[in-house]
C-alpha positions in Angstrom: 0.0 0.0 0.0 1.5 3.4 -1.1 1.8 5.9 1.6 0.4 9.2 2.0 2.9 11.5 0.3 4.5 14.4 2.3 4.7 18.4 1.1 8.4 17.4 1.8 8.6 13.8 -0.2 6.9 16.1 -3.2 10.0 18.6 -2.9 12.3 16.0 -2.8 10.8 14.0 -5.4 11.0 17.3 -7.3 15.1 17.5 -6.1 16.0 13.9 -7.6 14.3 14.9 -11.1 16.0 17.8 -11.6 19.4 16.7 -10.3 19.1 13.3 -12.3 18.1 15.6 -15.5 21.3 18.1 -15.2 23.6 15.4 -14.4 22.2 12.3 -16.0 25.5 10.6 -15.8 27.8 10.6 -12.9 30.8 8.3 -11.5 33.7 9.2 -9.0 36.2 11.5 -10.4 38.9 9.5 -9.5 41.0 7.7 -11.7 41.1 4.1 -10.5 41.3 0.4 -11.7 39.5 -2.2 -9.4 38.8 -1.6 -5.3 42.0 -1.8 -4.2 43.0 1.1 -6.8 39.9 3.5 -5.4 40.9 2.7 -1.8 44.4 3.8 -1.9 43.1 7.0 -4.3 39.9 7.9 -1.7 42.4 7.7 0.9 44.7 10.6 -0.5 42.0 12.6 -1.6 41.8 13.8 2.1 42.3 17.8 1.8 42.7 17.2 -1.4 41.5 17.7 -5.0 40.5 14.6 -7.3 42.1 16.4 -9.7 45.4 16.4 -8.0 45.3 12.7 -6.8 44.8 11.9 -10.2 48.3 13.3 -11.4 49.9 11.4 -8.4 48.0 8.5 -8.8 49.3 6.8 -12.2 53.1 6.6 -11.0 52.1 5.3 -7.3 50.2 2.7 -9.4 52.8 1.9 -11.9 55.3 1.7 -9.1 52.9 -0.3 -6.7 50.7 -2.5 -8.1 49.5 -4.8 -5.2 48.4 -4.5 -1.7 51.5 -6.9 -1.2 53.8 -4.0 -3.1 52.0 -1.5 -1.1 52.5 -3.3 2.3 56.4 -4.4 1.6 57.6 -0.8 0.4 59.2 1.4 2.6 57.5 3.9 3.9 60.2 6.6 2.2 59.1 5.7 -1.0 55.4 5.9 -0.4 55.9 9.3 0.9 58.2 10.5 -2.1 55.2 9.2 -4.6 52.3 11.3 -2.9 53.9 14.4 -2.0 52.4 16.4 -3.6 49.0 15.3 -2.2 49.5 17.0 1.0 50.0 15.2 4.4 52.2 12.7 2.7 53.6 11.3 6.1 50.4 10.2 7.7 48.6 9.5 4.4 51.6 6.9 3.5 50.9 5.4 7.2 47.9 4.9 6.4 48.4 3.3 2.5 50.8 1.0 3.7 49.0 -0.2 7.3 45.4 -0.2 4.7 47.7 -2.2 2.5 49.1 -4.6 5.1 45.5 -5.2 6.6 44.3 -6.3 3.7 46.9 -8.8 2.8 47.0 -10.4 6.3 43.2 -10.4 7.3 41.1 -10.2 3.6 43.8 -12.3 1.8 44.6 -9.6 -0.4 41.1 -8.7 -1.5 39.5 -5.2 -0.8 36.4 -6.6 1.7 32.7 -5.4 0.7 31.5 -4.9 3.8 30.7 -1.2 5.8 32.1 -2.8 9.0 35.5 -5.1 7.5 36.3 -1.6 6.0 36.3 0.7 8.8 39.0 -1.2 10.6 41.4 -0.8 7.5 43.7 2.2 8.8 43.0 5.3 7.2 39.5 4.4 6.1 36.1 6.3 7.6 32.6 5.7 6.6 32.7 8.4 4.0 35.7 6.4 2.1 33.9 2.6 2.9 30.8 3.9 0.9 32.5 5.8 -1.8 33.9 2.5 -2.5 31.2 0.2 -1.7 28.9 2.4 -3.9 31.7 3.0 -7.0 33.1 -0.8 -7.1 31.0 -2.8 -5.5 27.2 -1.6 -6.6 26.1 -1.6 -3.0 23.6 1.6 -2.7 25.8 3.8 -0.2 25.4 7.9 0.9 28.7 9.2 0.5 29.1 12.2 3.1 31.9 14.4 1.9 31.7 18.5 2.2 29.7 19.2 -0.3 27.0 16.2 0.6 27.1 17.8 4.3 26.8 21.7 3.1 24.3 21.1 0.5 22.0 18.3 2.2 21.7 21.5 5.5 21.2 24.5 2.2 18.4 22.4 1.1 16.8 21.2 4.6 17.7 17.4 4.2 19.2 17.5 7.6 20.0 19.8 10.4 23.0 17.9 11.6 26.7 19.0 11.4 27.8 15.3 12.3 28.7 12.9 8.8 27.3 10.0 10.1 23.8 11.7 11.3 23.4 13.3 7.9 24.5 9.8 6.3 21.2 8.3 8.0 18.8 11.8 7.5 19.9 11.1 3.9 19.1 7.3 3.7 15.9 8.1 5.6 14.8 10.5 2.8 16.3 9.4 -0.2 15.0 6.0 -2.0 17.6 3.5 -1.9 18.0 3.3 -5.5 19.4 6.5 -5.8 21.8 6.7 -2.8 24.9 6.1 -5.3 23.7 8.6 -7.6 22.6 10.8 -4.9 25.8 11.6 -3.3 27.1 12.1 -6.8 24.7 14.7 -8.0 25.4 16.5 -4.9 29.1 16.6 -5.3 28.5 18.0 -9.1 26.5 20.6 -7.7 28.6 21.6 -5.4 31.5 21.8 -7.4 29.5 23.4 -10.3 26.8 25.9 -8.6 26.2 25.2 -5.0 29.8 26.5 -4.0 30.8 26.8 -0.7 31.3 30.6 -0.6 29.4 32.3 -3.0 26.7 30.0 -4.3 25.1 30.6 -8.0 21.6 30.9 -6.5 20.7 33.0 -9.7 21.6 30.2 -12.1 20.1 27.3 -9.7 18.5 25.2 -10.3 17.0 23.8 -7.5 16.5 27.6 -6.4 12.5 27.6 -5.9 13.2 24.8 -3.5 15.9 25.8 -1.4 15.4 26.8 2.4 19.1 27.9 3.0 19.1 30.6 5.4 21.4 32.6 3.5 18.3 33.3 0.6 15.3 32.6 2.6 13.2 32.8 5.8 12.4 28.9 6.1 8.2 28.7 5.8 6.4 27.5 9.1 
């Protein structure tokens, strides 16, 4: 039996149209080749840009094919390869611990599950699901800054906490679209909803904003 449909399931309803029509095909920006390939790359896209793990990404790669590589190398060279992705020291901790985890407790293989890959070193919720979504097809809410700003802009959730607006988000949003979801958001962001001066004037989701920096929210 359908339920009763909400003023706010309507708006969002509304929201999922027009995001799916602007960006009717999205996929992670990273450059990767299998699981283990998007781990490592999520992992050093911490304070930073896709676009810049994705010019360290091919040499660490060439140089390091395996977890096995990964977990064997010294730490020196780890560090040397992803410079210039910022916070090289801990990030190459946490490659080569991620790396060694996987060899001696998944035998090698990237697991699939939300609670095997929070244990890995280095990995958070926010990473799990971008690869559980990306590699493995499992419907997942990726929380990144742009999920977190624009989900509170449009009055999806009034939490500042990842993992609260991870469950708001799975709470409103039909499972189906959970992948693509996170996706559209991060487009947006990048492209309109920016963190300092949005485009509201060229929005379009702008009739159905509520973010207090346009708009008294309605009663």
């Amino acid at each position: 039996m359908r339920k009763n449909l909400t003023i706010q399931d309507v708006r969002i309803g509304e929201m999922l149209k027009r995001l799916n029509a602007h960006y009717p095909i999205v996929k992670t920006q990273l450059t990767h080749k299998g699981a283990f390939e998007l781990l490592m790359a999520t992992i050093l896209s911490a304070q930073c840009t896709d676009r810049q793990v994705n010019m360290v990404t091919p040499a660490l790669f060439s140089r390091l094919k395996t977890p096995e590589a990964f977990a064997n190398a010294p730490i020196e060279e780890i560090e040397a390869l992803i410079r210039p992705t910022g916070f090289y020291k801990n990030k190459a901790r946490h490659l080569k611990n991620c790396a060694r985890n996987i060899v001696e407790r998944f035998n090698g293989r990237v697991p699939e599950g939300l609670d095997d890959l929070v244990t890995l070193p280095g990995v958070g919720r926010k990473t799990a699901n971008v690869v559980r979504g990306a590699v493995f097809g499992i419907p997942a809410i990726v929380v990144d800054t742009h999920v977190m700003r624009i989900s509170r802009r449009l009055d999806l959730t009034r939490s500042t906490s990842p993992e609260k607006i991870e469950y708001d988000l799975m709470a409103a949003i039909p499972e189906a679209q959970w992948n693509d979801f996170s996706l559209w958001l991060i487009y947006f962001g990048r492209g309109i909803c920016k963190a300092r001066k949005p485009d509201c004037p060229e929005c379009f989701l702008n009739d159905l904003c509520y973010s207090e920096d346009k708009r008294e929210k309605p009663l």
